[in-house]
Steps between C-alpha positions, in 0.01 A plus 500: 500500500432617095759699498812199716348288228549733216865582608584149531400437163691754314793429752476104331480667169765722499724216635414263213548787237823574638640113507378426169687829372822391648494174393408624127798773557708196621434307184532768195807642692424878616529415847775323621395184735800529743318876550140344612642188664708707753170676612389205663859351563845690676743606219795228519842586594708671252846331389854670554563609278214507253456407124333738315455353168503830305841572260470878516796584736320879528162393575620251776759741631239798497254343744742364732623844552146656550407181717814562741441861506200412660716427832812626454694820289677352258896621562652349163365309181780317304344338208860407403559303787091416533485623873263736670653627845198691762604762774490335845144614615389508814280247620123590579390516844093414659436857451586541124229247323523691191880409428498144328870368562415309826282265428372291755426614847781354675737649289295877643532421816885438499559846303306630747655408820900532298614644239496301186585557115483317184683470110427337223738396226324347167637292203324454226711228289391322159334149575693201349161411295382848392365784694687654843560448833423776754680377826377734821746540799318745798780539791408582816736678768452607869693830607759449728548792723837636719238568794088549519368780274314773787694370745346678844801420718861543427838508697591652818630857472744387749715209485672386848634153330899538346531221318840351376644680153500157287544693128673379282590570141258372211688308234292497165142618409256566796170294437204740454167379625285332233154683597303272394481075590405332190156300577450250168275528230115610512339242300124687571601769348665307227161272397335903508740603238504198299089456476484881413752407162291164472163668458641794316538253247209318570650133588 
């Protein structure tokens, strides 16, 4: 009964010295209060695109690109034009927990049971008042197929139907199957992205 007592004590105590620090850290500056208030609160959605209030084109450009390479591998950086373009990646399945690019467990669940991949194309443009813009766009695509991949069963060996010879001669180019159906915009994996480059630069 000493000993509950005891722990409950310096359980009390340790709480109080740890409030009383934050809120002095909170007041001289060394801690940032959007930092302790989102322990106790859920971090609020991230704009698209974001303001980063920081002039230094490299600095801002720098941890985008380590933030996206996070989830994707980067295919192309273009400062000139201000665009990062991704390789389309794969999209993590249930059994791969340790790969970060699907983010809730919905989206899992559909790259498990089809095949699904995503893109990302970033801009990071000057802000009208100071500071940039980085603008996140993740694409997501489902692969379109010409027949089942492993297909057990395929055609008869023998044929016994003749049908009619209706061929006729193509005029122009012959349409080549797409591969992949376009399937919008992820916008989880875009708030992941964006709060990655919001507390890199702690706002």
């Amino acid at each position: 009964m000493r000993k509950t007592r005891i722990v409950a004590n310096g359980a009390g105590v340790l709480g109080i010295v740890v409030l009383t620090l934050a809120q002095a850290g909170c007041a001289s500056g060394w801690i940032p209060t959007s930092r302790v208030t989102r322990v106790f609160a859920p971090e609020p959605v991230a704009e698209n695109p974001l303001l980063v209030p920081i002039d230094d084109f490299e600095a801002v450009w720098n941890k985008t690109v380590a933030e996206v390479g996070a989830y994707f591998e980067v295919a192309s950086e273009n400062r000139l034009s201000r665009t990062i373009v991704t390789e389309p990646k794969i999209s993590a399945t249930v059994l791969e927990p340790w790969l970060g690019d699907a983010v809730t467990m919905q989206d899992r669940v559909e790259a498990t049971l089809q095949t699904i991949r995503r893109f990302a194309i970033i801009k990071v443009d000057p802000a009208p008042n100071g500071g940039f813009l980085v603008k996140v766009e993740v694409h997501k695509e489902l692969e379109d197929m010409v027949k089942p991949d492993r297909q057990m069963m395929g055609r008869a060996v023998f044929n016994n139907e003749f049908p009619v010879n209706r061929a006729r001669e193509t005029v122009g180019p012959v349409p080549v199957a797409v591969g992949w159906i376009a399937r919008g915009r992820d916008p989880n994996l875009e708030q992941a992205i964006l709060s990655g480059v919001r507390g890199a630069f702690f706002l």
